[in-house]
KOLTORSE-535886 format. One record per residue (C-alpha): x negated, z, y; residue in one letter. Coordinates in steps of 0.2 Angstrom, whole numbers, plus 5000, padded with zeros to 4 digits. Example, Ala and Ser with C-alpha at 12.3 -4.5 7.8 and 13.67 -1.06 7.14 Angstrom:
2
493850394978A
493250364995S
***
This chain:
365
564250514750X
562750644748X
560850564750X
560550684736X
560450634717X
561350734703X
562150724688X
563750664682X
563450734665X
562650894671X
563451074662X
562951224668X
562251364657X
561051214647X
559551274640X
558051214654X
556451154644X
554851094651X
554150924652X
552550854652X
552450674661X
550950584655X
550450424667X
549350294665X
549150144677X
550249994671X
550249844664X
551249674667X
552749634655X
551849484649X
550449384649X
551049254660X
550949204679X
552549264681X
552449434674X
550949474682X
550949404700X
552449524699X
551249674694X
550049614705X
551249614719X
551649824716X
549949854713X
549349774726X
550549824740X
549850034737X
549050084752X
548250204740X
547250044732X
547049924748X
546650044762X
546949924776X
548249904788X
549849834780X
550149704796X
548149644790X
548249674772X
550249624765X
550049414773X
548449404764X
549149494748X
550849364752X
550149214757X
548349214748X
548149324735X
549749304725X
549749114725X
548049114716X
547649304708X
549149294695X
548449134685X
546949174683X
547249374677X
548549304666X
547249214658X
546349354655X
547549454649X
548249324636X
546249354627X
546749534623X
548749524621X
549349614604X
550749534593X
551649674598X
551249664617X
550249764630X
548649844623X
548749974636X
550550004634X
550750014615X
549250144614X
549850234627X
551650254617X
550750304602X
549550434613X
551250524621X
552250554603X
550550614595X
550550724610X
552250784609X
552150814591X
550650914594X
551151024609X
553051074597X
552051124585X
551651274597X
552951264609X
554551214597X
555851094604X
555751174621X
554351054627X
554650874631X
553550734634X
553750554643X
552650424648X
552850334664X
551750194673X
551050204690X
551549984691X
552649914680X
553749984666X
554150104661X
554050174679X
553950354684X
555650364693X
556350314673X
555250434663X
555750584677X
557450524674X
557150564658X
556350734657X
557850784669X
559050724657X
558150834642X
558550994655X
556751004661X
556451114676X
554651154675X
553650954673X
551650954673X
551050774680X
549650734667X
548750564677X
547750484661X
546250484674X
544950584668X
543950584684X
544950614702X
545150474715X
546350434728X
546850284721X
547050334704X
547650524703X
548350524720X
549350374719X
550250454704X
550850614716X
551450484728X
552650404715X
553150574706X
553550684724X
554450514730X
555450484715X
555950664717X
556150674736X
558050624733X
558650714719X
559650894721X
558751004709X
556650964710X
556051044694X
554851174696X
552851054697X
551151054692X
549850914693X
548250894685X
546750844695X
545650804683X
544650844668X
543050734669X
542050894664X
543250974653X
542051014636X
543650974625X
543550784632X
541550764632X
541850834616X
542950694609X
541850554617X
540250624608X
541250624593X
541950434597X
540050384600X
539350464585X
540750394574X
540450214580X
538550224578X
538950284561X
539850144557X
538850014568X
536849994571X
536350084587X
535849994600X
534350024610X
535450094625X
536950164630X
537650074646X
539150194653X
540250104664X
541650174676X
543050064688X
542150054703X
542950124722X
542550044737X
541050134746X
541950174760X
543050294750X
541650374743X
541150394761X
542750464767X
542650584756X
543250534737X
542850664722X
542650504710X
540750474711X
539950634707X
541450674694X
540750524684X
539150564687X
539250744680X
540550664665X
538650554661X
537650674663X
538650804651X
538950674637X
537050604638X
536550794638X
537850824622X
537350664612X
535250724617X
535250544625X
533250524633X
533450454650X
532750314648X
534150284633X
535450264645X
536450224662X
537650264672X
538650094681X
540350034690X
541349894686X
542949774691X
542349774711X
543449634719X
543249574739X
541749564749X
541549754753X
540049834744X
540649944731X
539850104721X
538250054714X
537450004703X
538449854697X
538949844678X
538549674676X
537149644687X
536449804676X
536749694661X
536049534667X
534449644672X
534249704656X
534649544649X
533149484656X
532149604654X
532549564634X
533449734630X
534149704613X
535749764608X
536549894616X
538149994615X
539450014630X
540750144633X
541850154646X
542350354651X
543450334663X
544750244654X
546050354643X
546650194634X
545950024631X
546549904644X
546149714651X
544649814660X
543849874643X
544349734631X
544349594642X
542949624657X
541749724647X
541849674626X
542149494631X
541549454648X
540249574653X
539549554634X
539449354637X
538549394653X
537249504644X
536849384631X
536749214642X
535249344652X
534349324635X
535049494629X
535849544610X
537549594608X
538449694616X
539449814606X
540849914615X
541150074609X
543350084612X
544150214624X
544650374613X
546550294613X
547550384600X
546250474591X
546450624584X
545050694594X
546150624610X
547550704605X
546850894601X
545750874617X
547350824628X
548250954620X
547251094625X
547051034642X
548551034643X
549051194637X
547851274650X
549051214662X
550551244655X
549851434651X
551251564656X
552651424663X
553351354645X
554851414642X
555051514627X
556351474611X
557351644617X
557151614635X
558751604639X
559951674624X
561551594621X
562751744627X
561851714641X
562251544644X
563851544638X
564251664656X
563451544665X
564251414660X
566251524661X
565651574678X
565551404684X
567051354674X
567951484685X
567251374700X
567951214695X
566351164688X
565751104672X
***
């Protein structure tokens, strides 16, 4: 038997089309110990994430970490858990057919989209299943990481070129990078802070706040601190913030191991302190709301600030779904697509009518 994947159902002389794979990171099936020591246990076990040798790093994961992580995380994930399930997963649905709609409307039906998650469900290898089923030959890998990192961005190449490493026909690929200084995306999240302000009193500062990465992967090298860097700088530039109206910090650092700097909530404990009144929060680096935004930052971090004797804490929500999301991906994404889509004609009909009677005269189907 052949180490090589293909398709019982596969006809020659099919129309090819081209897909667009949309990936975010994951989320756990359910809020429960269960669910998420399970997620924890994929997540975890990426040597993009822990950089450490796995004789080292998977006992501790094994015998430490997953005994006592997964309780407390599903804790937390419980306070922001939707009648109808995963925040991140739910928004992330809603963000790919918006997309998809958007993208026929100037491509027809010959473009596809799927979503896939780096950990959990769905999974990549299941959404690639599923682009390849629609006849896609040509896939763009859209990570929905703004800014680049290895543990992010990279992590998603792993999964797709390993998904693919056994299947007969690899489709034609292109991957995104990253678009942390794309105008179209500081665009939309000027757009998203101006609409919440115009809904909500401003506060006296605007506290931006990105995942944090260990320093060492700065030091070795890691785009993902300057890139979220020049993402603050472009949107306090585009919203005419003063400098001393906002700042930049990094969040969710875990382990002993100093992280990028400076701290979100030591930040916010300082300026609790310092009696900073209300302030407003967004977090660019996240395409979707997630336990990290609903969770660490609107209900943790904002408890942090006002226990330092600081206001409230408003947090100004990840562009999710919104139309401003949608037209911003959308073009982004058309860059890359630019001159690989396959046209409505591509391929006439007579034309795939001989292909498919030349295989025929084969023994094929």
């Amino acid at each position: 038997m052949s180490r090589y994947l293909g398709r019982a159902d596969f006809r020659h002389g099919q129309a090819p089309r081209t897909g667009v794979l949309l990936v975010n990171l994951g989320t756990p099936d359910a809020p429960t110990t269960a669910a998420v020591r399970r997620y924890l246990a994929e997540f975890l076990a990426d040597p993009r994430v822990v950089e450490l040798p796995r004789w080292l790093w998977l006992p501790l994961l094994h015998g430490i970490i997953l005994r006592t992580r997964p309780r407390r995380s599903a804790h937390a994930y419980q306070a922001i858990w939707g009648a109808d399930g995963s925040p991140l997963l739910r928004t992330s649905e809603r963000l790919r057919d918006a997309l998809a709609a958007t993208l026929r409307d100037g491509h027809g039906e010959t473009v596809e989209v799927a979503l896939g998650m780096r950990y959990g469900r769905p999974s990549i290898a299941a959404a690639l299943d599923g682009l390849l089923a629609a006849e896609a030959r040509r896939i763009l890998v859209v990570p929905l990481y703004p800014q680049y990192a290895a543990a992010t961005t990279a992590s998603v190449n792993d999964a797709v070129f390993a998904a693919l490493a056994r299947r007969r026909w690899v489709p034609e690929l292109r991957t995104i990078a990253d678009y942390h200084a794309d105008p179209r995306y500081i665009e939309a999240l000027a757009a998203s802070a101006e609409s919440h302000w115009a809904a909500h009193p401003r506060g006296e500062r605007l506290l931006l706040s990105f995942h944090g990465i260990p320093r060492d992967t700065f030091l070795a090298g890691d785009p993902y601190h300057c890139q979220c860097h020049a993402t603050a700088r472009l949107l306090a530039t585009r919203l005419a913030l003063a400098d001393d109206a906002w700042q930049l910090s990094f969040q969710s650092r875990v382990g002993p191991k100093r992280w990028l700097e400076p701290y979100t909530d030591q930040t916010l404990r300082a300026w609790g302190a310092a009696g900073v009144g209300d302030i407003d929060v967004m977090c660019p680096g996240f395409a979707v709301d997630c336990l990290e935004t609903l969770e660490e930052i609107a209900l943790q971090n904002a408890a942090t600030f006002k226990d330092a004797g600081g206001g409230t804490l408003r947090y100004i929500p990840a562009l999710n779904d919104s139309a401003a999301h949608v037209e911003a991906l959308a073009g982004i994404v058309g860059d890359h697509l630019a001159g690989w889509t396959y046209p409505p004609d591509a391929v006439t009909a007579a034309a795939r009518a001989g292909v498919a009677a030349r295989a025929r005269d084969l023994g094929g189907q």
